[in-house]
C-alpha positions as CSV (number, residue, x, y, z in Angstrom):
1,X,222.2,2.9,45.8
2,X,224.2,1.7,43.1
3,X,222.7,0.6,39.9
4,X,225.1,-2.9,40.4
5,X,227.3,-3.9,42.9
6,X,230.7,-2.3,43.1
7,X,233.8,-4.8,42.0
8,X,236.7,-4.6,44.4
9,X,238.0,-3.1,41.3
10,X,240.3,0.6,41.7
11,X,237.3,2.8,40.0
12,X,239.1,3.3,36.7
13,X,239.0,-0.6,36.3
14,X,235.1,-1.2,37.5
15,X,234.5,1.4,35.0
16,X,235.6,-0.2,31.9
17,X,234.1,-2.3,29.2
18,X,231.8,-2.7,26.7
19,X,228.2,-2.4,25.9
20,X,225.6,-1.7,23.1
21,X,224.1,1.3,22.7
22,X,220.6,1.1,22.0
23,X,219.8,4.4,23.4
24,X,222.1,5.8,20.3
25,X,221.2,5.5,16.3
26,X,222.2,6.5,12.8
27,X,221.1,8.3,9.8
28,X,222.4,7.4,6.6
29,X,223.1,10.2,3.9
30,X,223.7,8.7,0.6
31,X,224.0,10.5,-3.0
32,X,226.0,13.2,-4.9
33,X,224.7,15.7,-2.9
34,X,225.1,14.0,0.2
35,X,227.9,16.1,1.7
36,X,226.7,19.6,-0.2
37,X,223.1,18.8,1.4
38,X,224.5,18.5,5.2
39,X,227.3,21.0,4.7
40,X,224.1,23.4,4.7
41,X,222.3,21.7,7.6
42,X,224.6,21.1,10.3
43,X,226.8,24.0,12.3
44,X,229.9,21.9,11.1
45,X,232.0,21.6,7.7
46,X,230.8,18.0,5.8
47,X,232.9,19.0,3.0
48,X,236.4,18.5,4.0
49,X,235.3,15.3,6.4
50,X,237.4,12.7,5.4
51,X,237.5,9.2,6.0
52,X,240.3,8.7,8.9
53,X,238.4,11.5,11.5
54,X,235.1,12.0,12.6
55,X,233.6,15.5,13.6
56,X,230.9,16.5,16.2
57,X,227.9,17.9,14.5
58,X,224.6,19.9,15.5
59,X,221.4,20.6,13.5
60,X,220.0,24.3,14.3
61,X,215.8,25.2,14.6
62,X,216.1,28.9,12.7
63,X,215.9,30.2,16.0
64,X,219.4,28.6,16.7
65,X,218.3,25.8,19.5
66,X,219.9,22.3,19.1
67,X,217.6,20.2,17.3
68,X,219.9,17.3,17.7
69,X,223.7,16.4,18.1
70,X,225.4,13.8,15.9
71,X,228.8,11.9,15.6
72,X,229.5,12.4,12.0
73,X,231.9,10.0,9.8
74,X,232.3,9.1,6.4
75,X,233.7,5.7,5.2
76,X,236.1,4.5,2.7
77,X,234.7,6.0,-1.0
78,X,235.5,2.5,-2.3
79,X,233.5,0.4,-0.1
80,X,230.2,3.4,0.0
81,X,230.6,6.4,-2.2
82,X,229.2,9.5,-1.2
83,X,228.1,7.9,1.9
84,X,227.8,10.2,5.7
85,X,226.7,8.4,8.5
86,X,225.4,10.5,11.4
87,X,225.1,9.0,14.8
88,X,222.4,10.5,17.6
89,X,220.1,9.8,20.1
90,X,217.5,7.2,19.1
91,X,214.6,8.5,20.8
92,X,214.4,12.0,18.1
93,X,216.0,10.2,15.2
94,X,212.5,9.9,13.6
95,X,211.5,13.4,13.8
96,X,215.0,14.6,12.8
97,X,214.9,12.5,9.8
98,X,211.8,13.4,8.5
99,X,212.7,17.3,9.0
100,X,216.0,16.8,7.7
101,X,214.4,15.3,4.7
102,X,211.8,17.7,4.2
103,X,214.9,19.7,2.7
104,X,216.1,17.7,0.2
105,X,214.1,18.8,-2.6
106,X,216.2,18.2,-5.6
107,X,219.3,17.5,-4.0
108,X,220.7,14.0,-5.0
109,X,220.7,12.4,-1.4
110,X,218.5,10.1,0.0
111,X,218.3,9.7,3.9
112,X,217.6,6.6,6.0
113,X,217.3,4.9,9.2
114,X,220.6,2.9,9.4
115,X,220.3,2.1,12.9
116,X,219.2,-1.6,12.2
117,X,222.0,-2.4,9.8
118,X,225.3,-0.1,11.6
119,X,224.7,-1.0,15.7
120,X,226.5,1.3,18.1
121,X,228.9,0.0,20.9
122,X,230.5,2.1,23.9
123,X,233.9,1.2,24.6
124,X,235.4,2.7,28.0
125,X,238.7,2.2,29.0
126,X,242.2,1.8,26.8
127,X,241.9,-2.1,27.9
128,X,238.8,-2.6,26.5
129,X,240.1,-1.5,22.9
130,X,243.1,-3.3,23.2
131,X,241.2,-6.3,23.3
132,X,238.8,-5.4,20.6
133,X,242.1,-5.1,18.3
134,X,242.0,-1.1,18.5
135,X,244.6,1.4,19.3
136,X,244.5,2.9,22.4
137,X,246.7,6.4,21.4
138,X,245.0,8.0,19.4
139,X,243.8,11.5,19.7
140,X,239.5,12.2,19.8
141,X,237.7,12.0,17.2
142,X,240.5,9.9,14.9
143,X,239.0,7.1,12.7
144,X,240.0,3.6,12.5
145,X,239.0,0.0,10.9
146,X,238.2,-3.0,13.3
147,X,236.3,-6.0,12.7
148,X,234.3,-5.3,9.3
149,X,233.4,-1.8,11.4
150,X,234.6,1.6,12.3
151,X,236.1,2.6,15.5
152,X,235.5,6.3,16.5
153,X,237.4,7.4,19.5
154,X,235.6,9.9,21.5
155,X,236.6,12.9,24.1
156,X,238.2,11.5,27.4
157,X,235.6,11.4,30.1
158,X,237.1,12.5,33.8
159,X,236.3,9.4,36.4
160,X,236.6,11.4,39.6
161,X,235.8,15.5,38.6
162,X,235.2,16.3,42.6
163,X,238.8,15.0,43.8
164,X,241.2,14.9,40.8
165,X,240.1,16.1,37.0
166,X,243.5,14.8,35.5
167,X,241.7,11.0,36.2
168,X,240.3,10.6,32.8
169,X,239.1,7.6,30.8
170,X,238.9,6.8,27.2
171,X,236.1,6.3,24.7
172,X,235.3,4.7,21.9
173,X,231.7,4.4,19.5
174,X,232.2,1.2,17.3
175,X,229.8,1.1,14.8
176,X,229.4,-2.4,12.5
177,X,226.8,-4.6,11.0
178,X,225.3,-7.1,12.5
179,X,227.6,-9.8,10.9
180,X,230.8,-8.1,12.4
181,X,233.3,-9.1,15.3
182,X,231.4,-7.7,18.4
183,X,233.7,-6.1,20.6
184,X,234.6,-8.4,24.0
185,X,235.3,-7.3,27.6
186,X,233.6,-6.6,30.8
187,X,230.1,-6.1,30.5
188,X,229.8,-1.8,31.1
189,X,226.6,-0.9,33.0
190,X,224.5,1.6,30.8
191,X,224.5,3.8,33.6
192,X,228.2,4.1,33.8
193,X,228.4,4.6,30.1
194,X,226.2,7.8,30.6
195,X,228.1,9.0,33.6
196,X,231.5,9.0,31.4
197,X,229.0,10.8,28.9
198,X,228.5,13.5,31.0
199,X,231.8,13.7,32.7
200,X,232.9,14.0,29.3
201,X,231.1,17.0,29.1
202,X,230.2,16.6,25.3
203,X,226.6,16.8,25.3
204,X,224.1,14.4,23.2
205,X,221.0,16.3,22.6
206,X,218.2,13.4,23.3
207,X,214.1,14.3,22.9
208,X,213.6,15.8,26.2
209,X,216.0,18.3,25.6
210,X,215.4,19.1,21.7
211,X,215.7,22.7,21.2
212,X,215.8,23.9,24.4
213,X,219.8,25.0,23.9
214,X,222.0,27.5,21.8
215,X,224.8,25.2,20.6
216,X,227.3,28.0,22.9
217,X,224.6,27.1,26.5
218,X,226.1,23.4,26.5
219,X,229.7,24.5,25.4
220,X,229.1,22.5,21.6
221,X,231.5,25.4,20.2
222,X,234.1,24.5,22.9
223,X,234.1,20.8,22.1
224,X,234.7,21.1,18.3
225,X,230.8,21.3,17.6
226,X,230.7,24.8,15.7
227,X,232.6,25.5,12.3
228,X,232.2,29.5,12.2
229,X,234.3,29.6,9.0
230,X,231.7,26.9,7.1
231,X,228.8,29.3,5.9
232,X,225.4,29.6,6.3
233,X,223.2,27.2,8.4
234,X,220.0,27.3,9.8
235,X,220.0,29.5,13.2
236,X,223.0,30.7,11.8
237,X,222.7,34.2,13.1
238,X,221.7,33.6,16.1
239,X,224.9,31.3,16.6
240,X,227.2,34.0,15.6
241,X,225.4,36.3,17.5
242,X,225.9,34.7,20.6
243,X,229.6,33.6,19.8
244,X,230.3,37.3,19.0
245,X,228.6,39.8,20.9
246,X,229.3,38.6,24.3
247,X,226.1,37.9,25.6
248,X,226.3,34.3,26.6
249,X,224.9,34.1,30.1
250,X,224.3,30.4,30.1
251,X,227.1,27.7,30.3
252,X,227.2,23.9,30.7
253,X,228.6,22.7,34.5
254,X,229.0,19.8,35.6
255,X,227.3,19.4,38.6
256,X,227.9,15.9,41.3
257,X,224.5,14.6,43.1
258,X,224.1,11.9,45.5
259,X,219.9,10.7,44.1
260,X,219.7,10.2,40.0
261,X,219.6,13.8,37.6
262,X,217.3,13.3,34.6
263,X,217.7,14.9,31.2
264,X,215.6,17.7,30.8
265,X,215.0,18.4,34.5
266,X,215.2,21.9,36.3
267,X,218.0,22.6,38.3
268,X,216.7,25.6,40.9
269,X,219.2,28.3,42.5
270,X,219.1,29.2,46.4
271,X,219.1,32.7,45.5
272,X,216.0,32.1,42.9
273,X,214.1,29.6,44.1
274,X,210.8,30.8,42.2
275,X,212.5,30.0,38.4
276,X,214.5,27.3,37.5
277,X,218.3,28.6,36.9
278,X,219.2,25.6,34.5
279,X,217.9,22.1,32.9
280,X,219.9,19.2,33.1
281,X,221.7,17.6,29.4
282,X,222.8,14.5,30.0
283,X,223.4,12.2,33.3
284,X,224.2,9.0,34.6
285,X,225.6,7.0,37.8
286,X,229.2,5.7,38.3
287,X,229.6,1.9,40.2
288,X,230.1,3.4,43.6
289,X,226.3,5.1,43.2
290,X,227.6,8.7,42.7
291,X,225.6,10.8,40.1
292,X,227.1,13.1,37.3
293,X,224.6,15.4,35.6
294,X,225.6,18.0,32.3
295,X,223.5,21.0,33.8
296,X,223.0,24.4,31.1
297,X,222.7,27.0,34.0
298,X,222.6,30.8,34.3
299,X,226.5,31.6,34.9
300,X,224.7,34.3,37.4
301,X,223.7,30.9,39.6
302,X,227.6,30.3,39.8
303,X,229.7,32.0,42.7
304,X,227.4,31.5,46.0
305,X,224.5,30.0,47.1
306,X,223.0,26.6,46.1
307,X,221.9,24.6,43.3
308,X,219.1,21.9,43.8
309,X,217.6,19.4,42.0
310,X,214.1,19.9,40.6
311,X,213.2,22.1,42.7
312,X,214.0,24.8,45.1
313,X,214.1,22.8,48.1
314,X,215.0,20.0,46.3
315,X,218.7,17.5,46.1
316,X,221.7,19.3,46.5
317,X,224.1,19.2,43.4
318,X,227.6,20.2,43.8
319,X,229.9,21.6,41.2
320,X,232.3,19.3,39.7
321,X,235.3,20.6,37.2
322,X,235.2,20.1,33.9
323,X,237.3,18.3,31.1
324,X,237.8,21.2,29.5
325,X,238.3,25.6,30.3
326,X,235.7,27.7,30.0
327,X,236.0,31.0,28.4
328,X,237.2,33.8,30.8
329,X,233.7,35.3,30.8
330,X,232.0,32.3,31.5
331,X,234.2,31.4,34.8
């Protein structure tokens, strides 16, 4: 069943809009420090962000699993100085926080929940900016003004992966205080939001799925998630050790399914059915009910057989193409 009734809309069209994003929130990284202190936390360069693009982000255990995922920016040094914000899943923002912080030391930055006073919006859909007063052209992860906010365009999601992966749609995070312009449109169902989330095939590490992946095992290097050229991070080593030596035998998929994925499920192989052969990222439901789940899974599970839902007798899930090429290796 559909999570809402189905416009007679085309499918691009009943899958645009506008919604908050409550499920999302943001750290704030203020001081002198601010940029020098990240630049040595996260897998991705903080020192050369500048205010017009925003960068995909991760934040390593020492044992190189994704602690969490952010949507990094940095806005105009007149109106904050030495100001990053860092968007990422609400439900481990506290924990991250307070083990980001734990770092600090004698660095001058101080880090806080900014989720209160800088709301997230999804925007879907080229219409949908348009009408918020943004530009619709611009390439992922460009920066722009709006409304007393900032307007980060995001990776294309595809709308239709099973029958033609050209059909993509555009996204947008706008994040602004609560005094700001809301952005107007069609109401977006949250659901659909993190269906285009997955068919993007970006990954947003949330609590169930905290540490469980090696940035390369949801394809965060292939999405601009991984600066190898930055220096040292924590699980450094292990990064580069799996970008380098070839060993990667886990890849994101995305995988179609007719009942609802969760994140942090097991996904079960025909072939294997007594050990789960991957654990599902990120999913959600398009208007006409169909699933879309973000799957890390053993490229050995890949070729033949089947690939079920929590269990090994469970849902069928059907591979879907991706947004983006794989490496040869991991075809």
């Amino acid at each position: 069943m559909s999570p809402h009734p189905l416009p007679e809309l085309p499918l691009e069209d009943a899958m645009e809009g506008v919604l908050p994003l409550p499920q999302w929130g943001v750290i704030r990284a203020q001081g002198a420090d601010a940029r020098s202190f990240l630049h040595g936390q996260l897998t991705q360069d903080v020192l050369g962000l500048t205010p017009d693009i925003a960068r995909l982000a991760g934040y390593c255990s020492v044992k190189g699993r994704l602690i969490a995922s952010f949507v990094m920016w940095s806005p105009m040094p007149e109106t904050e100085p030495d100001t990053v914000y860092l968007a990422c899943s609400a439900d481990l923002l506290p924990a991250t926080l307070k083990r980001l912080s734990m770092f600090v030391m004698r660095s001058k930055c101080k880090l806080s929940d900014a989720s209160a006073e800088l709301p997230l919006w999804g925007l879907a859909g080229a219409e949908a900016v348009l009408a918020a007063g943004g530009a619709a052209d611009l390439p992922a992860w460009t920066v722009q003004p709006l409304n007393g906010g900032t307007l980060v365009r995001l990776p294309d999601a595809q709308v239709d992966a099973q029958v033609d992966p050209t059909r993509t749609l555009p996204r947008w995070l706008f994040a602004a205080p609560p005094g700001a312009t809301a952005p107007s449109g069609p109401a977006l169902h949250p659901s659909t939001w993190q269906y285009l989330e997955a068919a993007s095939g970006v990954v947003r590490i949330v609590a169930a799925t905290s540490e469980q992946f090696v940035p390369q095992m949801v394809n965060f290097e292939l999405v601009g998630g991984v600066n190898f050229q930055k220096g040292c991070f924590p699980g450094q080593e292990v990064v580069a050790r799996s970008q380098y030596r070839g060993t990667l035998k886990r890849r994101a998929q995305l995988l179609t399914s007719t009942v609802p994925p969760q994140a942090g499920q097991e996904v079960f192989h025909s072939a294997d059915p007594g050990q789960p052969a991957g654990l599902v990222a990120l999913a959600g439901q398009r208007p006409d009910g169909l699933h879309a789940a973000l799957v890390e899974l053993k490229l050995a599970a890949l070729g033949s057989g089947s690939l079920h839902l929590g269990a090994a007798e469970g849902p069928l899930l059907q591979p879907a193409a991706l947004p983006y090429a794989l490496p040869t290796e991991a075809a």
